[in-house]
C-alpha positions in Angstrom: -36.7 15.7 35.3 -34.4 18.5 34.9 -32.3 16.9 37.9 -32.4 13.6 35.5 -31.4 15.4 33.0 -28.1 16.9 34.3 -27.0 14.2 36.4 -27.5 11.3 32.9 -26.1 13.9 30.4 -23.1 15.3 31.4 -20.9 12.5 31.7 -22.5 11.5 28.2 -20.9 14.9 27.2 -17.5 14.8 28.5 -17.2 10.7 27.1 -18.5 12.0 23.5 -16.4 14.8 23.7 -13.5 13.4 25.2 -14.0 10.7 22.6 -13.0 12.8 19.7 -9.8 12.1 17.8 -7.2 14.9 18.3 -5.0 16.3 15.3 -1.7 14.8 17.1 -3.5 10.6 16.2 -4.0 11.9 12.5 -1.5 14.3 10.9 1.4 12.2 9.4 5.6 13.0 9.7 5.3 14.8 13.2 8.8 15.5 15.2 8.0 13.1 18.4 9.2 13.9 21.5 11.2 11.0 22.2 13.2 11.1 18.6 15.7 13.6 18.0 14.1 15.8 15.5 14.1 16.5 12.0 13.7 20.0 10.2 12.3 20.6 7.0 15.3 21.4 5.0 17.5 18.3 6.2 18.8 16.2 3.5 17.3 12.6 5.1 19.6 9.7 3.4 18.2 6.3 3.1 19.2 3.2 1.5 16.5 1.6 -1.2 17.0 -2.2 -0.5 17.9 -4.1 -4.2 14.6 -6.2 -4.7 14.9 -10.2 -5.0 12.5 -12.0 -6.9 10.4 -14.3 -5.3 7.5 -16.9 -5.9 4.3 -14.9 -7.4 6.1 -12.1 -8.8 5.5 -11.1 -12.0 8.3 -10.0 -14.6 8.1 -8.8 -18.1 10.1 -10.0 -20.7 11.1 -8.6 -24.0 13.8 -9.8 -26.3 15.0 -8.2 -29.6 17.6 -8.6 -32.1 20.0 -6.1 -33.5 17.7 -7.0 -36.6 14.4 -6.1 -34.8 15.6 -3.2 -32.8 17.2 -1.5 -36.7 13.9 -2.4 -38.5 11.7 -1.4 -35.5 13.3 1.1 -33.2 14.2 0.6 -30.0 11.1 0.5 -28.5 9.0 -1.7 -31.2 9.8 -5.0 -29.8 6.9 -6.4 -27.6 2.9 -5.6 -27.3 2.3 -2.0 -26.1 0.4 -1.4 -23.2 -1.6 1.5 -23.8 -3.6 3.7 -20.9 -7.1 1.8 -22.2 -6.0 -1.4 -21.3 -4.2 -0.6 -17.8 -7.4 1.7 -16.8 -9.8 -1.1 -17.7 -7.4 -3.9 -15.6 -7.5 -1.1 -12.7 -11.0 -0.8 -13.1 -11.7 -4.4 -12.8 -9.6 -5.1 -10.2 -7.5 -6.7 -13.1 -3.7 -7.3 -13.9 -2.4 -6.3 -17.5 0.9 -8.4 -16.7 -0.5 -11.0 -15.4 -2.1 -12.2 -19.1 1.4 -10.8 -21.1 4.0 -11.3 -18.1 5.9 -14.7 -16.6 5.2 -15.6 -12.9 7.4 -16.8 -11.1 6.2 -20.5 -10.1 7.0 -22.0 -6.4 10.2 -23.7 -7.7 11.9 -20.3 -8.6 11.5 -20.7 -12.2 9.4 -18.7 -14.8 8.8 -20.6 -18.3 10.2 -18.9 -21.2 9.2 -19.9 -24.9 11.8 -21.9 -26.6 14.0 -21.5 -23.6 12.0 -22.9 -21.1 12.4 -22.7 -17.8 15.0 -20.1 -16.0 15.0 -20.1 -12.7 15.2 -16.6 -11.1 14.3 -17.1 -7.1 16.2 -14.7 -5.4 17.8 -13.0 -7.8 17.7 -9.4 -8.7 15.9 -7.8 -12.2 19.7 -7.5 -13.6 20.7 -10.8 -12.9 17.7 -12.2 -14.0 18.5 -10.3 -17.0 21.9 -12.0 -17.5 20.3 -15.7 -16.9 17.6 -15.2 -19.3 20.9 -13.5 -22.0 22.8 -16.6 -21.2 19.5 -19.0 -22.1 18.9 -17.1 -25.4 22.3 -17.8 -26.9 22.1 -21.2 -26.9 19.6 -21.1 -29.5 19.8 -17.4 -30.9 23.4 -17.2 -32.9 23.1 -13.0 -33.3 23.5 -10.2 -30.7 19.9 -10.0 -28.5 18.8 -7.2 -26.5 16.7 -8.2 -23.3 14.8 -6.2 -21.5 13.4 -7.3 -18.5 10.7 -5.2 -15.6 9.1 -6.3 -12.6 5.7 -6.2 -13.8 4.7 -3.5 -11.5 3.9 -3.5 -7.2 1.1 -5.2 -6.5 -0.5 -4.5 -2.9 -3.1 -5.1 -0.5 -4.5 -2.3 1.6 -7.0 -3.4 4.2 -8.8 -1.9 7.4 -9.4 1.9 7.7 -8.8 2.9 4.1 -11.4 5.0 2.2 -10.6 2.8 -0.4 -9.5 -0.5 0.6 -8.5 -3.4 -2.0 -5.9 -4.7 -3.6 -3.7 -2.7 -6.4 -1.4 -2.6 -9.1 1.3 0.4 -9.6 3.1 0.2 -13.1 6.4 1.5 -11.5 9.4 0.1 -10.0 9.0 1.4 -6.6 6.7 3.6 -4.1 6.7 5.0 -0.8 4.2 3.4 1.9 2.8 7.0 1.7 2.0 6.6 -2.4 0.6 3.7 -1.7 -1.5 4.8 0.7 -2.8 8.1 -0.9 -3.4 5.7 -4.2 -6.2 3.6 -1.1 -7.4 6.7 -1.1 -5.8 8.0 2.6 -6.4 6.5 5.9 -10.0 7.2 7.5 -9.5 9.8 10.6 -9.9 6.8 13.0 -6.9 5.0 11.8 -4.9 4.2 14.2 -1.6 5.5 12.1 1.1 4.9 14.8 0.6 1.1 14.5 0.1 0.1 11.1 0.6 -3.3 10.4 2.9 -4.6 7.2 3.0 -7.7 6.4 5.9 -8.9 4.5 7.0 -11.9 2.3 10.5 -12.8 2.6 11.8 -16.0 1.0 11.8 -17.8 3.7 8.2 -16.8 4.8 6.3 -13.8 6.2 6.9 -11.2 8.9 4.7 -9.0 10.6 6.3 -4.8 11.0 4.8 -2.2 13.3 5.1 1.3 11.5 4.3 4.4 13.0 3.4 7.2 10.1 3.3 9.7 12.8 7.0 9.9 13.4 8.9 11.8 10.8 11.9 8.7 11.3 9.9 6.5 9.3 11.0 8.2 5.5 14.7 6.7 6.7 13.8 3.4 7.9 13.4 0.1 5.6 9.7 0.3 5.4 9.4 3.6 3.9 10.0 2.1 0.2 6.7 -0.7 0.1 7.5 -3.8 -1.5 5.7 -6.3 -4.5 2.9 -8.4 -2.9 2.9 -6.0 0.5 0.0 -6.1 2.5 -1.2 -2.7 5.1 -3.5 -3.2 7.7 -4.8 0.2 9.7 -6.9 -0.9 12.5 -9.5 1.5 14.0 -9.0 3.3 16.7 -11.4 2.5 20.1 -13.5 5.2 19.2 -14.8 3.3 16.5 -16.2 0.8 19.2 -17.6 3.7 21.2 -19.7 4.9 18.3 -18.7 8.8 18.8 -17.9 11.3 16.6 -14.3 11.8 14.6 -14.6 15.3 15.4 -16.3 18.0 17.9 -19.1 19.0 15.5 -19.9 15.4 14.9 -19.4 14.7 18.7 -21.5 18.1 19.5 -24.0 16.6 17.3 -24.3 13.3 18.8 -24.9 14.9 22.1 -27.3 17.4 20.9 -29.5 14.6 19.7 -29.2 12.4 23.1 -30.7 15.4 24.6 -33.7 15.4 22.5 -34.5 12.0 22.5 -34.0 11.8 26.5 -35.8 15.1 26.6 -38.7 13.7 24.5 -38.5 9.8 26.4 -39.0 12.1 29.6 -41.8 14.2 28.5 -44.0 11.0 27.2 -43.4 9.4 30.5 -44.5 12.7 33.0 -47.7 13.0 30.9 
């Protein structure tokens, strides 16, 4: 038995333990060998790509007249959105612009009171801005103020997140590394050199290999996530293999094969 015993179990050991997943698959931002490398204190320049609407975004839109903004103050035109209501949307997997804000439809356009509709497909917040000014005057004679937001970065994280869903981020941008921290992190057997990101363009959807190991990624184009973003983390083959993330897990696992075996063995001689 003891023969059995050593010849069944030590391969078990080395695949459990060999099995475990290493600090270098898990700890984001690493110099790689094969990239030049980049210290701590360098100054890492990067270009945040101007935004273009597209169809399913969601904008906000508030107008004011020189009336309003006197009588009011500058920031009394419009429903406030107060913490309450955007904790309760988070909380519900909810959308607070998507009851006050305009989408835009698959034509381009979002649907404006009075106005109507003003198409702003592949335009940026600004000039969408400026086409929604030029709109208002034909019907409003006195100087207007318009304000108008992307109605925050909605997102879909899926696969090995501790906290996998979809989200909404009342700001105008975030880093793949925001929104991933918001999913609550990537599980240890994530594999992070190939997340997937799946984009929307205006001409369709691509499919982008990131690797969050290499330190590179804070200057390339996918650093800055994007509204309507989706990231996949697939698991790593250890996941299939059933073994430990760590050593005291993997330990673990083999300290309990030995018992069972031990105690299948014993039943069986008697």
């Amino acid at each position: 038995m003891r023969k059995f015993l050593r010849v069944g179990l030590i391969p078990l050991a080395i695949l459990l333990i060999s099995s475990c997943v290493s600090n270098e698959k898990i700890i984001y931002l690493q110099n790689l060998e094969e990239n030049p490398p980049i210290s701590e204190d360098s100054l890492i320049s990067y270009e945040i790509p101007e935004y273009r609407l597209q169809y399913n975004d969601i904008v906000d839109v508030n107008v004011q007249t020189i009336e309003q903004l006197i009588e009011n103050g500058f920031n009394g035109g419009g429903p406030p959105v107060g913490n309450q209501q955007m904790q309760v949307a988070g909380q519900s997997g909810g959308d607070i612009y998507y009851m006050t804000g305009y989408t835009v439809d698959n034509n381009g356009n979002i649907r404006l009171p009075i106005v109507g509709e003003v198409n702003v497909e592949n335009k940026t917040i600004d000039e969408a801005r400026v086409a929604i000014e030029e709109r208002l005057k034909a019907f409003v004679k006195t100087e207007l103020y318009v304000k108008v937001k992307l109605g925050g970065i909605r997102y879909s994280a899926l696969g090995e997140f501790r906290r996998p869903g979809k989200f909404v981020v009342l700001q105008d941008r975030m880093t793949i590394f925001e929104a991933i921290a918001n999913a609550g992190d990537l599980s240890p057997v994530a594999k992070r050199d190939e997340i997937l990101l799946i984009r929307q363009y205006p001409n369709g959807t691509k499919l982008h290999k990131i690797d969050l190991l290499d330190r590179h990624i804070v200057e390339s184009p996918f650093y800055f996530i994007q509204p309507n973003d989706q990231i996949y983390a697939e698991p790593m083959k250890v996941r299939e293999i059933g073994a430990g993330e760590n050593a005291a897990q993997s330990i673990a696992l083999v300290i309990s094969a030995i018992t069972a075996l031990a105690l299948v063995l014993n039943l069986i001689n008697r």
